[in-house]
C-alpha positions as CSV (number, residue, x, y, z in Angstrom):
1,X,-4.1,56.8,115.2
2,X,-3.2,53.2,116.7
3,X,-1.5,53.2,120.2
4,X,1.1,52.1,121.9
5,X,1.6,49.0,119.5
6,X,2.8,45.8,121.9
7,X,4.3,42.8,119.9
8,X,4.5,39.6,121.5
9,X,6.6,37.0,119.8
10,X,5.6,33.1,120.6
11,X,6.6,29.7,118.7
12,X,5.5,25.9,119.6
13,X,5.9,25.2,123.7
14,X,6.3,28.9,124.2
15,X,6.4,30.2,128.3
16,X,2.5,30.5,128.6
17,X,3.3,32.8,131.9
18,X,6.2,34.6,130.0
19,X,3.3,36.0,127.6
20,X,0.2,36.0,129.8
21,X,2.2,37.8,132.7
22,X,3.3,41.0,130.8
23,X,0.0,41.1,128.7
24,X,-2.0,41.1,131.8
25,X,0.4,44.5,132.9
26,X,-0.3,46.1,129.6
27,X,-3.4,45.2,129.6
28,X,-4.5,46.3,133.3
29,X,-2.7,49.7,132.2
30,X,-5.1,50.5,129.3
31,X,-8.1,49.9,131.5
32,X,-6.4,52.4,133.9
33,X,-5.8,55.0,130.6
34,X,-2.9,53.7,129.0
35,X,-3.3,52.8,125.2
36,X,-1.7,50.0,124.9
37,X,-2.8,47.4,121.9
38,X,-1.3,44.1,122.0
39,X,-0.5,41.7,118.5
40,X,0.6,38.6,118.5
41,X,3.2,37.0,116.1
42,X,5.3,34.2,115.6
43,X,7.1,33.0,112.7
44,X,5.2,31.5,110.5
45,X,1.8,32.8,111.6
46,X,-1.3,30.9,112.6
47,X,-2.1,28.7,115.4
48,X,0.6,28.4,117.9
49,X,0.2,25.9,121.3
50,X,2.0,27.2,124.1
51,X,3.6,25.4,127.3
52,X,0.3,24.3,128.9
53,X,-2.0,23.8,125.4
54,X,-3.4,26.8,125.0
55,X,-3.3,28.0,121.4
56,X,-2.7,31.6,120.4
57,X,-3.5,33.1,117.4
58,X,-0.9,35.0,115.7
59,X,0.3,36.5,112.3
60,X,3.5,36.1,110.5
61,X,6.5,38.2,112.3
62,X,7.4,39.1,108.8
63,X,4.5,41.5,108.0
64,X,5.1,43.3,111.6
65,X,6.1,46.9,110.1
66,X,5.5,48.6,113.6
67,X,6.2,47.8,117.0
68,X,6.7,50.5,119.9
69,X,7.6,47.4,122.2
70,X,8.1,44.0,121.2
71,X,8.1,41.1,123.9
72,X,10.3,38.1,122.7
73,X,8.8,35.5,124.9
74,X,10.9,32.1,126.7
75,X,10.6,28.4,126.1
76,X,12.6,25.5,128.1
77,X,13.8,24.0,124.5
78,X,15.9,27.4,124.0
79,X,18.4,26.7,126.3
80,X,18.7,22.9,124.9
81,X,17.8,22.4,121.8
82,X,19.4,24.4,118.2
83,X,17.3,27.7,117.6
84,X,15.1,27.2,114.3
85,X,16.4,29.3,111.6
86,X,12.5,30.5,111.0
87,X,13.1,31.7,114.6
88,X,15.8,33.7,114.4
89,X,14.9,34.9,111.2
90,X,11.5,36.8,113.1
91,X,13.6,37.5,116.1
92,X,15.8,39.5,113.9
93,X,12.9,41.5,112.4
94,X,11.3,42.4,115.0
95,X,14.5,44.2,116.4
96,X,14.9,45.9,113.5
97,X,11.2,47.1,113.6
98,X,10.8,47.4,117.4
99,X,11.3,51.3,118.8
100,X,12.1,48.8,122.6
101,X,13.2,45.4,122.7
102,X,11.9,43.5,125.5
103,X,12.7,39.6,127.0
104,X,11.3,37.1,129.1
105,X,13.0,34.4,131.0
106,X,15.1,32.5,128.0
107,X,14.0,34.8,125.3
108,X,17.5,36.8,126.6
109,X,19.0,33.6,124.4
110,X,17.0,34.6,121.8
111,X,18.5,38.6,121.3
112,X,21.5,37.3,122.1
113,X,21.5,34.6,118.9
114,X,20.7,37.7,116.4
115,X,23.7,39.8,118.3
116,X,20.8,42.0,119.8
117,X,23.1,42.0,123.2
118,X,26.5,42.1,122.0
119,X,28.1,45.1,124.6
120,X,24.9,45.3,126.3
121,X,23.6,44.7,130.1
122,X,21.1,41.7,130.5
123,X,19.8,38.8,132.6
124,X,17.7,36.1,131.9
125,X,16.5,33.1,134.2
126,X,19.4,32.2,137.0
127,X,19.5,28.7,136.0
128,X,20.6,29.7,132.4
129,X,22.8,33.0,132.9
130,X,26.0,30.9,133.5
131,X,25.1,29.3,130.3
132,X,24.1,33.0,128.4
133,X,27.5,34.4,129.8
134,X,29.7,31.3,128.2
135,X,28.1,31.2,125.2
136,X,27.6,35.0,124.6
137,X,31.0,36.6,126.6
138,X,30.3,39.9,124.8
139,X,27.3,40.1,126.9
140,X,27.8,41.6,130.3
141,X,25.2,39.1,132.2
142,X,23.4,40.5,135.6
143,X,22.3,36.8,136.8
144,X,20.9,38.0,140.2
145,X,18.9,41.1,138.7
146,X,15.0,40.8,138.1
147,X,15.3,42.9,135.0
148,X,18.1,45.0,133.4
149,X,17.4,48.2,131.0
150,X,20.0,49.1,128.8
151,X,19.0,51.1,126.3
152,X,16.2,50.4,124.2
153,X,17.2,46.7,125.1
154,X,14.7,45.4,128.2
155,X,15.9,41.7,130.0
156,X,13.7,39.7,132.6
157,X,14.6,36.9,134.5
158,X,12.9,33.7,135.1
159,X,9.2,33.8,134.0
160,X,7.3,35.4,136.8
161,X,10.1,38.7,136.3
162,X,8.0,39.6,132.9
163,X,5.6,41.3,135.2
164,X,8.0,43.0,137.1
165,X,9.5,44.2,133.6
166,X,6.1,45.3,132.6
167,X,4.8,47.3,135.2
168,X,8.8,48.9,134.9
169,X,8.0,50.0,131.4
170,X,4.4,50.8,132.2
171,X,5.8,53.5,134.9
172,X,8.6,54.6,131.6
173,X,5.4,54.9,129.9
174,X,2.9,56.6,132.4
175,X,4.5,57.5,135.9
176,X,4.7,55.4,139.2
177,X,0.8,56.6,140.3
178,X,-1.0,54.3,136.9
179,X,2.1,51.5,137.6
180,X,0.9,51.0,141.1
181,X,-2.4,50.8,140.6
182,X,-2.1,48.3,138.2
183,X,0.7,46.1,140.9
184,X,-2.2,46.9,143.3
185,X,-5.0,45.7,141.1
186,X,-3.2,42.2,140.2
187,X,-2.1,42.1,143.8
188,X,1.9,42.1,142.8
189,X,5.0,43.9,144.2
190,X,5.7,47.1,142.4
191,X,8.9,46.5,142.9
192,X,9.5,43.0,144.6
193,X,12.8,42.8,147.4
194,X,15.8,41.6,146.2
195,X,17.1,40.0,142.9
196,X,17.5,36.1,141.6
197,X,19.6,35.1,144.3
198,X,16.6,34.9,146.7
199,X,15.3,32.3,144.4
200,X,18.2,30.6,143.0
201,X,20.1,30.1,146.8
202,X,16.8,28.2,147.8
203,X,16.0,26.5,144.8
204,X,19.9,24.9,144.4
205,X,19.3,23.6,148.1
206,X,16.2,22.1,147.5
207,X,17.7,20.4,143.8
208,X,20.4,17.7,145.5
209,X,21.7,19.2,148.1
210,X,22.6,17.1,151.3
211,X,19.8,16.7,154.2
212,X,21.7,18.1,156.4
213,X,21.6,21.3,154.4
214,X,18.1,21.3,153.3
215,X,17.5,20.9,157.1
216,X,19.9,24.0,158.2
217,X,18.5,26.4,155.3
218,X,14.5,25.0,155.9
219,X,14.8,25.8,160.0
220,X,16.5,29.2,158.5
221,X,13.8,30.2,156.5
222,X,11.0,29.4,158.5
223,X,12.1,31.4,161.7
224,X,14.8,34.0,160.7
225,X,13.9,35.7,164.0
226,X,15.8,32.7,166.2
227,X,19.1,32.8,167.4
228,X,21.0,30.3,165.0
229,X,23.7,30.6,166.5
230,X,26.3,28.3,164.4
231,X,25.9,25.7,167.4
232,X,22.2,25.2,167.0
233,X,22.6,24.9,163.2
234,X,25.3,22.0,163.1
235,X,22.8,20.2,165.9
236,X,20.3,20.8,163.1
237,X,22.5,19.5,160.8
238,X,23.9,17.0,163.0
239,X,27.6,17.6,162.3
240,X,30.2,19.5,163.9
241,X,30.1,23.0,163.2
242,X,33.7,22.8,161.1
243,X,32.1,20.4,158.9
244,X,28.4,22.0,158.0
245,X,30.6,25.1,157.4
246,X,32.8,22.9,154.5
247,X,29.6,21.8,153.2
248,X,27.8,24.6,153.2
249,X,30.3,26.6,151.4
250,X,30.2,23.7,148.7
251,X,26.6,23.5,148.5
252,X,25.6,27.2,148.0
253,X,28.6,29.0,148.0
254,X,28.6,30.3,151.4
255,X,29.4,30.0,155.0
256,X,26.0,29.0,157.6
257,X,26.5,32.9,159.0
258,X,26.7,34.5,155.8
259,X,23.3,32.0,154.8
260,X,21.5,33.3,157.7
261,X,22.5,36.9,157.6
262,X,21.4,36.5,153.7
263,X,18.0,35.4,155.1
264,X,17.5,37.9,157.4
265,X,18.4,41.1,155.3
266,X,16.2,39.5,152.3
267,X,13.0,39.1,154.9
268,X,13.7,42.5,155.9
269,X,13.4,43.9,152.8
270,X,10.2,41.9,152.3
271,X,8.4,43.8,155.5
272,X,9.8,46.8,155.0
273,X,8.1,47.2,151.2
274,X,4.8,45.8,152.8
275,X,5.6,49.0,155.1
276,X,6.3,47.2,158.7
277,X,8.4,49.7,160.8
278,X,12.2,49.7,160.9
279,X,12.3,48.5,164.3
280,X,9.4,46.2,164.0
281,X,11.3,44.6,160.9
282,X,14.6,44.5,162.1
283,X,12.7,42.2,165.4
284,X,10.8,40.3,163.3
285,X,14.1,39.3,161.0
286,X,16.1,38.6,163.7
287,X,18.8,41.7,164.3
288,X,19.2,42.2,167.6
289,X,18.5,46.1,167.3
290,X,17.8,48.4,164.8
291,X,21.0,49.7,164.4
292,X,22.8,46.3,163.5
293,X,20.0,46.1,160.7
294,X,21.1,49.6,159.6
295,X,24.6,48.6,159.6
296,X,24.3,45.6,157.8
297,X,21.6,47.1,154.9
298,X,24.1,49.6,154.7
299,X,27.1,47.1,154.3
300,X,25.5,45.2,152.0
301,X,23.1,47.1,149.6
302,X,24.5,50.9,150.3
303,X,21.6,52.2,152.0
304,X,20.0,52.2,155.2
305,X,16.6,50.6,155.5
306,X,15.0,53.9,155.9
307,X,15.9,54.7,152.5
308,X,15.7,51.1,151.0
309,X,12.0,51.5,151.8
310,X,11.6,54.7,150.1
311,X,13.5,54.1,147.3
312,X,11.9,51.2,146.1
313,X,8.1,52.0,146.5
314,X,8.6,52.6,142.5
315,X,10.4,50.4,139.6
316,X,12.6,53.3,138.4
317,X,16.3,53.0,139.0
């Protein structure tokens, strides 16, 4: 009897790390006891060159009769370019085959072309879920979430989240205990701290934004633990502290207190899933005390960091 049958859909300039990242999960798992067998399809068949020319060979998605969890993979032409009919076409029957339905990065755009997502919960890469919630409004788009299950329907944000994804099915599959080995084994977060928003925030400053900005948010980042009190910031920034909070607001959507407390409760959440001490975190992030941490993990993600830290030492929700 044939495994766990994993189906991985690729065409031309397909995400090499939206493919190579969850197959490297699966993978890992079997060698840990999973059973796990991984195909390869695409629409046509044959020879297919992915993203960095590397060619992967495949068989036509049209003779796939069984898939227990099919992977439709990303590609930075899906957001920007018409989807090929031939593309849709084996997108379409693989979801009708497929006992789970899995996405990487842009392959959200993908299900949500064959109507895969229509009433359903997903996410996909934060630079494209503004454009997946206009063009798709029946889809109730997470952009800040690393992966969304709803379902038998499994959505991943921007490339590097297929992993994340993985090892979350891999524990579905075969408890926390074979998960974590296999995070531990590929050195990876079982569950990494925080959503998109960690990523997108400091990507949009770094894509246009003004210096004196880039200069506030870089001093920010690198030493969360320092006062910053809104004084020190517009010297930073040199402007008056009125105007880097009008800028800041345009730039990234928020004022320069609510950017540093945003920095602070992500790098907490960091140390505390690498198992630093509350009160050692809550120092090394830059709360005064303990308690002001508490208040403010409590405030903003409805739990106290005592909790947090327990609670996510494993992918399930």
């Amino acid at each position: 009897m044939a495994g766990h049958i994993v189906v991985f859909l690729v065409f031309p300039d397909a995400k090499q790390l939206d493919l190579a990242g969850p197959a490297e999960v699966f993978a890992e798992a079997t060698r840990f006891g999973a059973d796990y067998e991984l195909e390869y399809c695409s629409p046509a068949g044959g020879s297919i060159r992915t993203s960095i020319g590397i060619s992967i060979d495949t068989v036509a998605a049209n003779t796939v009769t069984r898939a227990d969890t099919v992977v439709i993979v990303g590609g930075d032409a899906l957001p920007v370019e018409p989807i090929p009919p031939e593309l849709r076409a084996a997108t379409a029957h693989l979801v009708e085959v497929a006992e789970r339905v899995t996405s990487v990065c842009t392959g959200a755009l993908l299900l949500a072309h064959v109507g895969a997502l229509d009433g359903k919960r997903a996410t996909t890469h934060w630079a494209h879920a503004a454009l997946l919630a206009r063009i798709y409004p029946q889809i109730d788009v997470i952009p800040d979430a690393l992966f969304v299950h709803d379902g038998r329907f499994h959505t991943s944000a921007g490339v590097s989240a297929g992993i994340d994804l993985a090892l979350s099915l891999v524990e579905a599959d075969h408890g926390p205990e074979l998960a974590r080995a296999v995070a531990q084994q590929l050195v990876v977060y079982m569950q990494r701290p925080g959503g998109q928003s960690q990523f997108s925030s400091l990507l949009e400053i770094s894509r246009g934004a003004q210096a004196s900005v880039s200069r506030v948010a870089e001093a920010v980042m690198t030493s969360p633990a320092e006062p910053h009190e809104m004084t020190d910031l517009a010297a930073i920034a040199r402007v008056s502290p009125r105007h880097l909070t009008r800028i800041f607001l345009a730039e990234i959507g928020m004022t320069p207190v609510k950017f540093v407390q945003h920095v602070r409760v992500e790098t907490a959440k960091s140390l505390l899933l690498r198992g630093e001490p509350v009160a050692a975190t809550a120092r090394r992030a830059g709360f005064p005390n303990t308690e002001t941490m508490r208040r403010v993990f409590t405030s903003r993600l409805g739990i106290p960091p005592n909790l947090y830290k327990q609670q996510f030492r494993s992918t399930a929700d």
